[in-house]
N, C-alpha and C positions, 0 to 999 in steps of 0.2 A: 254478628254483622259489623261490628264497629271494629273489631279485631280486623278483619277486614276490609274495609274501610282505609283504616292508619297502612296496612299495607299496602295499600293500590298509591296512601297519597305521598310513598314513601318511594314507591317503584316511579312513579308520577314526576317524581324531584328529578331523579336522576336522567328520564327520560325526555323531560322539556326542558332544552334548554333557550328558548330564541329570547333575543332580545329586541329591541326597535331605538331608531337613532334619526334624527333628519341630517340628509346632507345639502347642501346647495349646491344647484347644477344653474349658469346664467341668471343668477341672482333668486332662484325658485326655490323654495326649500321643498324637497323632497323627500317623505316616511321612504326608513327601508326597514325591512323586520329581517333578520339574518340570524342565522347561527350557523357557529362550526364545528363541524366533527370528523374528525381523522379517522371514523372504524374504514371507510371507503374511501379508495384516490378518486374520487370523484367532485365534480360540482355543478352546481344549479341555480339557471339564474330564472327568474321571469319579470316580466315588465308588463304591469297590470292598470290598462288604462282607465281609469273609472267613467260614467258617461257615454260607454260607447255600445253598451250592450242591448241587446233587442228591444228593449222598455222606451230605448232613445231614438225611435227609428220609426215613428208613427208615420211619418210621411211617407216611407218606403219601406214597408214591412219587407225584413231578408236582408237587408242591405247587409247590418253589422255579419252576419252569417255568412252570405256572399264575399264580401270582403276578407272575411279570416281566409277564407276557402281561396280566393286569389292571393293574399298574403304566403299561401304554402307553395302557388308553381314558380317559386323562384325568384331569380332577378331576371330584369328588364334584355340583358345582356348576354347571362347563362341561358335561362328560363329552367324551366322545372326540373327536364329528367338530367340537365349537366347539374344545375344545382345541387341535388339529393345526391348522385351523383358522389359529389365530390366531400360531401359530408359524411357518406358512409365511408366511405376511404376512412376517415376519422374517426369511426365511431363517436358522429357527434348528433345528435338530435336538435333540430330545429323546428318549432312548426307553433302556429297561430290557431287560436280559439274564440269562440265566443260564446256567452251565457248572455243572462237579461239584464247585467250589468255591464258588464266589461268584456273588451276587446283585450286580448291578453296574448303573450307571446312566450314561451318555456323553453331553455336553453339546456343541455346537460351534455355534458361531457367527463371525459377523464383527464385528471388533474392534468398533465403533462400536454395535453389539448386548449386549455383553456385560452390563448393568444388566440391561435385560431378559430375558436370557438367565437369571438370576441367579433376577431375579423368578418367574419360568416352574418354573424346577426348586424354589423354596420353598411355591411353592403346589403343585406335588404333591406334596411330602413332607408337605405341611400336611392335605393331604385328599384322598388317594390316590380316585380314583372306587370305594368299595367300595362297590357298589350289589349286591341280589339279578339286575337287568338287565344289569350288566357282567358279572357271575360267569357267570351262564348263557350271556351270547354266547361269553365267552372257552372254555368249558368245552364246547358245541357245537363251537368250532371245532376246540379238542385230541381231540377224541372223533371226528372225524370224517378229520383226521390220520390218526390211532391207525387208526382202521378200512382207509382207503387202506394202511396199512402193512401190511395183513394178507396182502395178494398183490401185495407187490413181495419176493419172493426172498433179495435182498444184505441185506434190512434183516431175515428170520427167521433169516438162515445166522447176523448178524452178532450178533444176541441171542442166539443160541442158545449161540454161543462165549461170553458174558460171563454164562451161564448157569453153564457149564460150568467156566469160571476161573475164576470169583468169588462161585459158592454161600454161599449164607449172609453177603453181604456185600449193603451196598447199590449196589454196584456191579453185580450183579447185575439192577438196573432197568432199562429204561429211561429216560434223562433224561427222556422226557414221562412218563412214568410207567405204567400200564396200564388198559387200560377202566374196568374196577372202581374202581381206586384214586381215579381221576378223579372219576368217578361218585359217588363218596362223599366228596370235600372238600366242606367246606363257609363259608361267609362267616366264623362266627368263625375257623375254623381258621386261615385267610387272614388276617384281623387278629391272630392271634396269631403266627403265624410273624415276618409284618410287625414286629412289635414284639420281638421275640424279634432278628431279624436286623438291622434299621437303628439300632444303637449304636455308639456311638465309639468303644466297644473294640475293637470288630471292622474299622472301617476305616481303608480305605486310599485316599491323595488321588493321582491323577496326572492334574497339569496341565503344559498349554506351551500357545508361540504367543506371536503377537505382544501381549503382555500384560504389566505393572507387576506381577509376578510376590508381592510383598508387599501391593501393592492390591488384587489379586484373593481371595488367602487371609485376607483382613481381613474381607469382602464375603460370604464364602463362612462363612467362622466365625460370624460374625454369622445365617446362616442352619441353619448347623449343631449351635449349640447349644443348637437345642431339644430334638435328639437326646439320650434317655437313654445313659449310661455303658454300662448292660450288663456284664456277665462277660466276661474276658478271653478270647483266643484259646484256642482246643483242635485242634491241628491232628490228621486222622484219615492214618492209612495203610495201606495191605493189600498183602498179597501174594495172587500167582494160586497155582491149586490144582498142585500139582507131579505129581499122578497122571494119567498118560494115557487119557481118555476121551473115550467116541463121541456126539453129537446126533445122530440123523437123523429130520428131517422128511419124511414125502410129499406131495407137491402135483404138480396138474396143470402142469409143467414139462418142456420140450423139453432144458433142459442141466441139469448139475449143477451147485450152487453150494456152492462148498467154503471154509468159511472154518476157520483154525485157529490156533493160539497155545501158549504155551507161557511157566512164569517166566522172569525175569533176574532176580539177584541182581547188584546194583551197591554196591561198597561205600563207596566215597564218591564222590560228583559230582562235586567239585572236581578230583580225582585223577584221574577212569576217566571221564567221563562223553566224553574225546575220544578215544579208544578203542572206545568202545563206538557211537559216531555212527560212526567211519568202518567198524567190522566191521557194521555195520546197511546201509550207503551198497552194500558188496560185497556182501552176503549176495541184497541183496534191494530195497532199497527204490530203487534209484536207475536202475527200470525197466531199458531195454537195455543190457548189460552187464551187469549183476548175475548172481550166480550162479543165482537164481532164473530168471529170464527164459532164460537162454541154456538151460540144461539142460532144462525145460520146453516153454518157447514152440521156440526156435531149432533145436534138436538134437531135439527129439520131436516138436514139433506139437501137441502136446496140450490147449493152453490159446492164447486169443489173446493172454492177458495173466499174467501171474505174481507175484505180489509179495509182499515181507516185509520188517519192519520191527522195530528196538526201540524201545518206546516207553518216555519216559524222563519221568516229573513227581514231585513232592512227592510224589504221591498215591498211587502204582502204578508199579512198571516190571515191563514185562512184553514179550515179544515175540510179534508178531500177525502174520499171512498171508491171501490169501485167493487164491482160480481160479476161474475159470470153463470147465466141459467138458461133452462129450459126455455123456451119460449111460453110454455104454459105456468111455470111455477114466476113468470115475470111479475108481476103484481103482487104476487103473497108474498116476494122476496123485495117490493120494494117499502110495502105495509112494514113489512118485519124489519127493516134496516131503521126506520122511523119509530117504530115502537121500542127499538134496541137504545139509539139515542135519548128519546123519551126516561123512558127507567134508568138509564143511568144517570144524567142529570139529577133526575128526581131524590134519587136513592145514594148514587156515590158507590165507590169502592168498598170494596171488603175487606178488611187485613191482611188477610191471606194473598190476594192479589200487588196492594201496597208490599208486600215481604216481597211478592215474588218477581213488581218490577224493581225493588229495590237489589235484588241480587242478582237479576242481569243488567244492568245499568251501568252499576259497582262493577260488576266481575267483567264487562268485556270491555271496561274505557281503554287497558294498554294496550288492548288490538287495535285500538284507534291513534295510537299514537306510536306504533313497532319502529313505523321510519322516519327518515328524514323529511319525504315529503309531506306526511302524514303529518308533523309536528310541525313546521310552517306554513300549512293551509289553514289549521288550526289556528296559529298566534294570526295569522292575516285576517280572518274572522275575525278573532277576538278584537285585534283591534278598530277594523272596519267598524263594529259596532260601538267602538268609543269604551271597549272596556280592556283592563288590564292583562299581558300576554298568558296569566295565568287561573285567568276564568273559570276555565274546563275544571280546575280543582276545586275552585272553591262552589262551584254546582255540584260535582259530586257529595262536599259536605251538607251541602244546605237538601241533598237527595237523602243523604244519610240519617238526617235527623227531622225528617218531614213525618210528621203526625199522620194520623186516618181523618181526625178531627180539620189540621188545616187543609187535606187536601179534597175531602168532601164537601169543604166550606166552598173551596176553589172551584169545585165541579158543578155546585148547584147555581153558583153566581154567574155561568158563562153559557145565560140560554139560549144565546143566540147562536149558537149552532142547532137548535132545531129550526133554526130556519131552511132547513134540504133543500136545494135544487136538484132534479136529476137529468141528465142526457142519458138517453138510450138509444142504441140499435138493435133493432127486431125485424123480424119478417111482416 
């Protein structure tokens, strides 16, 4: 194991390279995390607005969503189908996202492209197509999303749990937001978010590729400070509700869909956060094998699939579940998922199990790092959380040399995940 190990963290050297630097764009310093590498004539920018993302949008659940989704038909000028348009001619990719953090924008092109490229992302920050005919198509299409999600099952069990964990929070939402909510943005809103969100303050640069890494951020600045300052970062956080409680939805459905969760209190990342991935890998998340699936699927039958997870960000940690069953085996399967949590607390891992999330852990981190995007999502993580770009390794060591004794110590002290809640849909 350790032989291995030394070789993942040697393959590990040669594969990460990003580094982080601030630049000043109109008196703002600005993190960029970058690296370069010549195996491809290519390059990739993104501009990662912090504060923008769905968690920030309680007043108008959808907005940041909305907005990315307007952000893609174009400019004000072009509008959508000249725009795309005229980037495929280029083989250049443009296009806007949103998560529960951030409003974010991803650029990529081939090296020889890059002015262009350049050009293309300043004219829509210059004149985002904010038309009443963008608003309404993009806003037809979420609404009609939104409606198709009304009887797909996994996606009311899996709101209903985030209903349930995170009351009174805007986590609470859904990222697209809800019928209503949708319904009721409107164009200014949209320009004021936009404006409120696209500031220096707020972001974040991650480039690489085969690219003059200071000629690029020269290029890019020049295009970026038109961008007002803005008000500094406010990062939000929550925790899930700790009281144990029931959802249940009825619908015309042949099985049960049981989704459930529960807190994690994590006290620091740096310290516990490898601990807590590999009691997450046994408990549950790492399909067959896990104590999930075996007790469940294996040993009862009762589910095809079984699964649970702690989920670990800035933003939330919390541990999540979900089944799928019989509508008669509904109850014995949710007894059993609480009795499954129960003993393992109680009891802790095995050795055997420790070995064996210690060798897929170890053995699959370079598939997590093969590319370039791969290895700058990575360092942006790492540093977002305030830790150094080369984290990922030094968790694999601190995996490598974790005891059965410290991590059983770790799994009996974290009871508050038998606190279950469950949402369900049944007949």
């Amino acid at each position: 194991m350790r032989k291995l190990f030394y070789s993942l963290c040697l393959l590990g050297g040669i594969m990460f390279g990003a580094s982080v630097k601030n630049i000043s764009i109109s008196g703002v310093e600005v993190p960029v995390i970058y690296e370069q590498s010549s195996i491809i004539p290519t390059g990739t920018i993104q501009l990662i607005f912090a504060n923008s993302g769905s968690v920030y949008c309680e007043e108008s659940p959808g907005i940041s969503y909305l907005t990315s989704s307007l952000l893609n038909e174009g400019t004000k000028e072009l509008g959508g189908v000249e725009f795309a348009r005229m980037l495929e001619e280029k083989a250049i990719t443009l296009y806007a996202s949103s998560s529960q953090e951030f409003l974010e924008f991803t650029l990529s092109f081939l090296k020889e492209e890059e002015d262009n490229s350049l050009k293309f992302l300043s004219m829509l920050l210059d004149s985002p197509n904010l038309t009443p005919n963008a608003l309404t198509k993009v806003k037809d299409k979420t609404l009609a999303s939104l409606l198709a999600k009304e009887s797909d099952f996994d996606y009311l069990a899996s709101s209903g749990l985030s209903q349930l964990l995170f009351k009174n929070t805007p986590l609470q939402y859904p990222a697209r937001g809800t019928i209503p909510s949708i319904q009721s943005i409107t164009l200014d809103q949209v320009g004021a978010f936009l404006k409120k969100s696209l500031t220096l303050s707020h972001l974040y640069i991650v480039i690489g590729g085969d690219l003059d890494i200071n000629s690029s951020l020269n290029k890019l600045t020049q295009i970026l400070q038109k961008l007002p300052a803005g008000e500094g970062k406010n990062f939000e956080s929550f925790k899930a509700n700790a009281t144990p409680q029931t959802k249940t939805q009825y619908k015309q459905t042949e099985q049960a869909y049981i989704y459930f969760g529960s807190p994690f209190v994590l006290k620091d990342y740096k310290d516990e956060a490898h601990k807590a991935k590999v009691m997450s890998f046994i408990l549950g998340a790492s399909g067959f094998g896990s104590r999930m699936m075996e007790e469940i699927r294996v040993k009862k039958g009762l589910a095809y699939s079984a699964y649970m997870k702690i989920n670990l960000s800035k933003l939330v940690n919390y541990a999540s579940g979900y089944l799928q069953t019989k509508i008669s085996n509904q109850n014995q399967s949710i007894e059993l998922v609480k009795e499954v949590v129960s003993e393992f607390i109680e009891n802790g891992a095995t050795q055997e199990e420790l070995e064996s999330a210690k060798k897929f852990l170890l053995g699959s981190e370079p598939l997590r790092s093969e590319t370039l995007s791969q290895r700058l999502s990575t360092a942006f993580a790492c540093y977002y959380r305030g830790l150094n770009l080369e984290y990922n390794k030094e968790e694999l060591a601190k995996i490598n040399d974790l005891t059965l004794d410290e991590l059983n110590a770790f799994i009996k002290a974290h009871k508050e995940i038998l606190n279950l809640s469950f949402s369900i849909v049944t007949q």
